[in-house]
GUMARDO-132133 format. One record per residue: residue in one letter; x, y, z of N, C-alpha, C in turn. Coordinates in pm, whole numbers, padded with zeros to 5 digits, always signed. Layout:
AXYZXYZXYZ
...
//
This chain:
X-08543+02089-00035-08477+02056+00092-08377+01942+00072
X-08413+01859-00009-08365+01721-00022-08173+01807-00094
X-08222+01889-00211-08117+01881-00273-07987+01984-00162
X-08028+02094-00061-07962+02127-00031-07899+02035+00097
X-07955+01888+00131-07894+01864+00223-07809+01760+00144
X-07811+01747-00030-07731+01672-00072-07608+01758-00112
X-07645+01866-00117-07498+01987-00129-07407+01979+00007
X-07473+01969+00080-07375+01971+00203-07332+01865+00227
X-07419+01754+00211-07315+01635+00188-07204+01672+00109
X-07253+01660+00001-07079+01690-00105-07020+01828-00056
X-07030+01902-00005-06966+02003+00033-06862+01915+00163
X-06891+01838+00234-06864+01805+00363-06768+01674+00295
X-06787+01652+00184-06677+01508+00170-06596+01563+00060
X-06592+01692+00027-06485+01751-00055-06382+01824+00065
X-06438+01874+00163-06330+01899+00262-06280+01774+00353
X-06317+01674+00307-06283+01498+00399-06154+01531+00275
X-06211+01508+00181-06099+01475+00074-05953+01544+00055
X-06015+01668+00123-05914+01802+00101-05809+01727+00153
X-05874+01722+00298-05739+01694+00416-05656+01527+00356
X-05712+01459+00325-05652+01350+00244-05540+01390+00134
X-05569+01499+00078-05500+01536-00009-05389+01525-00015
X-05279+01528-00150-05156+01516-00102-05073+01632-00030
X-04991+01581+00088-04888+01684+00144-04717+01716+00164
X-04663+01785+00163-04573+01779+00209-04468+01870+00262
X-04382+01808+00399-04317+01954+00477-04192+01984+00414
X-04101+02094+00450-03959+02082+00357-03875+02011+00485
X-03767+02020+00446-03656+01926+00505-03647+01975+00720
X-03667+01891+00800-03679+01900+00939-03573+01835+01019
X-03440+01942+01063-03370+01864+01095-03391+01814+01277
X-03323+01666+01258-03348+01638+01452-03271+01744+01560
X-03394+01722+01627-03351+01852+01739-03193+01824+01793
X-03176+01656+01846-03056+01656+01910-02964+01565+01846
X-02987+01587+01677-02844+01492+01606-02912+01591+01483
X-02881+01760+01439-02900+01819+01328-02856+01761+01217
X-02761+01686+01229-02704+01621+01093-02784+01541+01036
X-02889+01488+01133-02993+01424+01047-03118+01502+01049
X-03196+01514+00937-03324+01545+00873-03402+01437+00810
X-03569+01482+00809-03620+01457+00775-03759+01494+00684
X-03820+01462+00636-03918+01543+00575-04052+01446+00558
X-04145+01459+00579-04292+01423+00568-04372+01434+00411
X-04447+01362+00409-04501+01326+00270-04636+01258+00280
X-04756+01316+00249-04826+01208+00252-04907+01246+00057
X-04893+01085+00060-04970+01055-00096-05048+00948-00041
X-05167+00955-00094-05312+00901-00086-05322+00836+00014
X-05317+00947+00163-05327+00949+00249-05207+00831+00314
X-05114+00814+00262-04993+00725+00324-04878+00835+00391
X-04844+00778+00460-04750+00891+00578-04603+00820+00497
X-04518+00966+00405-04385+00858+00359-04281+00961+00459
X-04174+00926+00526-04062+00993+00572-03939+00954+00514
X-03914+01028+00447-03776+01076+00368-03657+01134+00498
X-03600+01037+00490-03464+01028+00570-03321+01113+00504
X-03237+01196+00566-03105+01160+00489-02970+01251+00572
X-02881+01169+00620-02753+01176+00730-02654+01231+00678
X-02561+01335+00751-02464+01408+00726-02335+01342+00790
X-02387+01180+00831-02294+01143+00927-02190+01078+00888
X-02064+01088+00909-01952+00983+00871-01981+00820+00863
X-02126+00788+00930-02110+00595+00983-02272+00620+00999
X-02309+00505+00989-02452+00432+00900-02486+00510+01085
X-02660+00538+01027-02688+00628+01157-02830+00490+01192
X-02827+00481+01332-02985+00382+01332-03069+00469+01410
X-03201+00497+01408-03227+00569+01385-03416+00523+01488
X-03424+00499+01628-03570+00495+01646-03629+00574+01695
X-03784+00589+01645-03842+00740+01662-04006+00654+01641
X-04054+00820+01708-04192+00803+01730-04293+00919+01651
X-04347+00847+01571-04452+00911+01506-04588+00932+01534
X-04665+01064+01572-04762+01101+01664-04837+01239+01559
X-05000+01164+01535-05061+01224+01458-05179+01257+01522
X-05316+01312+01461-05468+01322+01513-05509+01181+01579
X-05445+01088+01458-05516+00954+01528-05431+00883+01450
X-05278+00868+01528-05192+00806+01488-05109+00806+01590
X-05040+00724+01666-04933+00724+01786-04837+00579+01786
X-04722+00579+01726-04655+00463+01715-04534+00500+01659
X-04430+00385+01687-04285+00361+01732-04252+00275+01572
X-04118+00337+01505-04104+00291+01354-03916+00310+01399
X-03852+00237+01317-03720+00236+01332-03634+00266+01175
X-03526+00349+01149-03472+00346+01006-03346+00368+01066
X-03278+00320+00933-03137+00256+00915-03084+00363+00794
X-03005+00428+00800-02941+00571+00742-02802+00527+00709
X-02745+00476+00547-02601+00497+00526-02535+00579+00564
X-02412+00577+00561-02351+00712+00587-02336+00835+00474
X-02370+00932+00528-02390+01055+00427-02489+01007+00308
X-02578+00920+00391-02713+00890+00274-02839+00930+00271
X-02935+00875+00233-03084+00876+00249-03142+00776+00268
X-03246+00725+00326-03349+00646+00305-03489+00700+00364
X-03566+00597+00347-03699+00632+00377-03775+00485+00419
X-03871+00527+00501-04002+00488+00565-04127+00516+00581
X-04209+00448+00552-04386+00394+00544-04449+00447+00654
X-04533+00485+00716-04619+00480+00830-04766+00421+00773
X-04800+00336+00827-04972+00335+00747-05051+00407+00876
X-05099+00541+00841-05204+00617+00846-05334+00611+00820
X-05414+00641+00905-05594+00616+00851-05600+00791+00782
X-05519+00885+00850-05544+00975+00769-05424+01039+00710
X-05438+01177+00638-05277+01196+00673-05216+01365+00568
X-05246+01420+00670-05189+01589+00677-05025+01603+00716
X-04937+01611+00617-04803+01583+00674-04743+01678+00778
X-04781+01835+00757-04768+01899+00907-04799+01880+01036
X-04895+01786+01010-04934+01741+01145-04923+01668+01217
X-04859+01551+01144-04742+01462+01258-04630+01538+01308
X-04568+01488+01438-04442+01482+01479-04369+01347+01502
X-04221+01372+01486-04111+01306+01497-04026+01370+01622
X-04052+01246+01677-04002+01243+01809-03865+01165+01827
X-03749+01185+01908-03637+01095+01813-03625+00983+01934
X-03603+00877+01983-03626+00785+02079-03502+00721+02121
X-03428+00664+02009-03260+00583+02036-03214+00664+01880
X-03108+00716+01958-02986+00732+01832-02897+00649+01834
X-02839+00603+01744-02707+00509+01745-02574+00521+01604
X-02494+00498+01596-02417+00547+01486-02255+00442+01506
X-02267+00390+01355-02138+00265+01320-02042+00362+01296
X-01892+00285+01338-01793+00382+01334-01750+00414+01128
X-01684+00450+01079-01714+00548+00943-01670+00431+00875
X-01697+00366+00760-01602+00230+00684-01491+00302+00645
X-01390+00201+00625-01233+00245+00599-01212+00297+00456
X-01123+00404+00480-01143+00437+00308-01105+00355+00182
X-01149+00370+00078-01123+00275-00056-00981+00242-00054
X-00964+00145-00102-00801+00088-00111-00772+00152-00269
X-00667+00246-00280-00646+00319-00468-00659+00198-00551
X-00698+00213-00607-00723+00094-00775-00595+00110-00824
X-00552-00036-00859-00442-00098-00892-00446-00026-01050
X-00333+00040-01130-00343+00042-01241-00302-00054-01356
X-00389-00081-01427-00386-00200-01540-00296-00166-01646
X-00232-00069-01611-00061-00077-01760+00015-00135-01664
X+00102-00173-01761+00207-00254-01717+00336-00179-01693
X+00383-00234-01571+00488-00133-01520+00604-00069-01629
X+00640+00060-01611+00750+00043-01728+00891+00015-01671
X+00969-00015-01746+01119-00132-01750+01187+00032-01682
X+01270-00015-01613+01370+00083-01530+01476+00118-01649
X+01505+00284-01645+01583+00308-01768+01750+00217-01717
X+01813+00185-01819+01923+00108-01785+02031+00230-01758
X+02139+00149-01696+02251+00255-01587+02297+00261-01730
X+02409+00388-01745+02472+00392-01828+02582+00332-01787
X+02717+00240-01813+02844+00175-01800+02899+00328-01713
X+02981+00259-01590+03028+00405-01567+03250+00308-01611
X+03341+00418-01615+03380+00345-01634+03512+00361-01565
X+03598+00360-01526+03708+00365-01383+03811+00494-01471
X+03905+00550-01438+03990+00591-01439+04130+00449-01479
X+04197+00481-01558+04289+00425-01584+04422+00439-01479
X+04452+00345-01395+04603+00376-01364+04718+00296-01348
X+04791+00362-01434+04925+00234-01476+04988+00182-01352
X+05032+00068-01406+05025-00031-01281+05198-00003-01216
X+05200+00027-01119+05300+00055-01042+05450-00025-01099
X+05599+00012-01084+05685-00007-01139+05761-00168-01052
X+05750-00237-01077+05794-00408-00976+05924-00359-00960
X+05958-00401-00823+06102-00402-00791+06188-00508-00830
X+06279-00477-00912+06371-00559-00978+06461-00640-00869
X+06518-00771-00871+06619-00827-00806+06713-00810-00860
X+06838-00792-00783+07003-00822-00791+07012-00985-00793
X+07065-00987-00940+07124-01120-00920+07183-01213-00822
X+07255-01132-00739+07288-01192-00619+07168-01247-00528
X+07069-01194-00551+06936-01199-00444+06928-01321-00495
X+06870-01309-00638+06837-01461-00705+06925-01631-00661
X+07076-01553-00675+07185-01678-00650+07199-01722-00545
X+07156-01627-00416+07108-01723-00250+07040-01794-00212
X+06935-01800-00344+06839-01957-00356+06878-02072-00410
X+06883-02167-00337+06930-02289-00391+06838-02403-00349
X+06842-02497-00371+06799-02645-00407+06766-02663-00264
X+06644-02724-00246+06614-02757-00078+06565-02662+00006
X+06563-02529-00057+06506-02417+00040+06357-02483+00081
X+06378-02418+00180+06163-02422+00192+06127-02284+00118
X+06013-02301+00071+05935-02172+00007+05907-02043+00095
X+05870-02074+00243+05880-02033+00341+06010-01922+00332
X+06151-01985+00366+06219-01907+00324+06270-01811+00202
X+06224-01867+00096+06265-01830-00020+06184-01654+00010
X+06107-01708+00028+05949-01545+00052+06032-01447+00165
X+06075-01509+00223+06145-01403+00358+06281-01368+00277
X+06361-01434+00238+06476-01356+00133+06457-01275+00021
X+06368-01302-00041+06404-01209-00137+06205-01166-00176
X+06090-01216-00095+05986-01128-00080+05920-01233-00184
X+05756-01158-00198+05697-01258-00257+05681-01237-00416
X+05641-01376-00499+05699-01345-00630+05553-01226-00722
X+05616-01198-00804+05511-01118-00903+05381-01243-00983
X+05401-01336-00980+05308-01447-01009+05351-01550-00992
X+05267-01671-00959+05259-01819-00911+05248-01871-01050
X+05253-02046-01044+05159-02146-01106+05200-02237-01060
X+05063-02295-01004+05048-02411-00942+04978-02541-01008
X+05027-02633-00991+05006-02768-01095+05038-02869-00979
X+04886-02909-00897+04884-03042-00868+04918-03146-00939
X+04949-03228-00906+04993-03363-00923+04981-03482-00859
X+04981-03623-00913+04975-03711-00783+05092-03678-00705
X+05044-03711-00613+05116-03718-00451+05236-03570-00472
X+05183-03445-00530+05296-03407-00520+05229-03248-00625
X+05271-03134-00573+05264-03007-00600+05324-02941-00673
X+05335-02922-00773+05464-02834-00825+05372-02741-00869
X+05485-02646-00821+05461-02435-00834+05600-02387-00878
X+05551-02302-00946+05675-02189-00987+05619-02063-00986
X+05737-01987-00934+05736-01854-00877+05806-01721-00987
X+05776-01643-01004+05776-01567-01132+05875-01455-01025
X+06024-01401-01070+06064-01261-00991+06127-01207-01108
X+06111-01049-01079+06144-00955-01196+06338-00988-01177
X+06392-00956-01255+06533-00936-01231+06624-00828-01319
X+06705-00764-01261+06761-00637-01308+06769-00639-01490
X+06772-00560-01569+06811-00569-01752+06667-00675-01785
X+06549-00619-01697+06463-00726-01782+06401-00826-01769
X+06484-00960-01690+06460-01049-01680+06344-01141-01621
X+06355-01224-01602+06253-01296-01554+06336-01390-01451
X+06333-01447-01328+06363-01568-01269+06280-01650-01198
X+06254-01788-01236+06202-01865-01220+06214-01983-01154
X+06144-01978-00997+06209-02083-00912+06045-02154-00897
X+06123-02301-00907+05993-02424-00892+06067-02473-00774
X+05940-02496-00752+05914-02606-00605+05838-02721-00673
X+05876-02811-00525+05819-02955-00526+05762-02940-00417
X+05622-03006-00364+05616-02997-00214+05646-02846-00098
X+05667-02771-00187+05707-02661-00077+05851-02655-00053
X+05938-02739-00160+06098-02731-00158+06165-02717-00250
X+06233-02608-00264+06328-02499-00442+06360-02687-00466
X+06331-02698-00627+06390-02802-00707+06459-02730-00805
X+06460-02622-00841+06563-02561-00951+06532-02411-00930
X+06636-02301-00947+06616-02189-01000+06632-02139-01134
X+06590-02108-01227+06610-02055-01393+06652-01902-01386
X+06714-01817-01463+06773-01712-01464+06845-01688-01624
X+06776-01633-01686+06808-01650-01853+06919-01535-01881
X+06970-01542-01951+07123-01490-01952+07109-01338-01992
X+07199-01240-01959+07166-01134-01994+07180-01094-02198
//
């Protein structure tokens, strides 16, 4: 008698043990945010919930866990498009047999995307222009003076006038001085020539005219 009521003892704490045993459900997504799932786990009799979000922005996450003899409120924090997980301490623990109840959903807006990585070569040198280079064009033909033009300038003109008679010269040179300016005026002249009227101050001091 003795030994068969020690069989049923051990018969009766191998099915205690059973249900202790380890469990686990496959992936359970939330009724009213599918993007998140979850899944149940129990190892030596510990309740583990395996978390993991389809969501663009960190998901928060409070819910209620409700067993044979288990009823209580646990909160998790979900990266975005991540996983995590949470503990329940259980006195017993059959993982089909809890439910997840979902209580507050909440969700951070998505982090900004990566800034591109700077690349570590060094820039390369801009190819150089090639010289571009003008068209050549010969320089237009100077209008020659009539001697006579030249010989209506005389001593005392203003420069002023000299420019209104006979136009302005083909080149200057000007040579400050104390208290006093001297320029000469460069004009083409017929067979060639060159004539050369200096000023003082802005007044003909000589005209030159080299002989034909």
């Amino acid at each position: 008698m003795r030994l068969q009521t020690l069989s049923l003892a051990l018969f009766l704490s191998g099915c205690a043990l059973s249900l202790q045993a380890d469990s686990v459900t496959g992936w359970i997504a939330d009724r009213a945010h599918p993007e998140v799932q979850y899944r149940l786990k129990c190892t030596k009799g510990a309740l583990n919930i395996d978390w993991r979000s389809a969501y663009p922005g960190a998901v928060t996450l409070k819910f209620n866990v409700r067993g044979s003899d288990y009823d209580g409120d646990d909160q998790v924090v979900i990266p975005p498009g991540g996983i995590a997980a949470s503990d329940v301490d259980t006195l017993g623990c059959y993982a089909p047999a809890f439910q997840i109840t979902e209580k507050k959903f909440s969700m951070a807006p998505p982090p900004p995307p990566a800034a591109p990585a700077k690349s570590l070569e060094p820039a390369k040198p801009a190819a150089p222009v090639a010289p571009t280079v003008g068209q050549w064009i010969p320089p237009a033909h100077l209008p020659e003076l009539a001697p006579e033009a030249i010989a209506s300038i005389h001593v005392g003109m203003k420069q002023q006038e000299v420019v209104r008679t006979i136009g302005n010269p083909v080149s200057k040179l000007s040579i400050p001085e104390e208290n006093e300016l001297v320029e000469s005026y460069r004009y083409p002249v017929l067979s060639g020539r060159v004539a050369i009227i200096r000023f003082s101050n802005g007044l003909v001091t000589g005209v030159a005219v080299p002989e034909p």
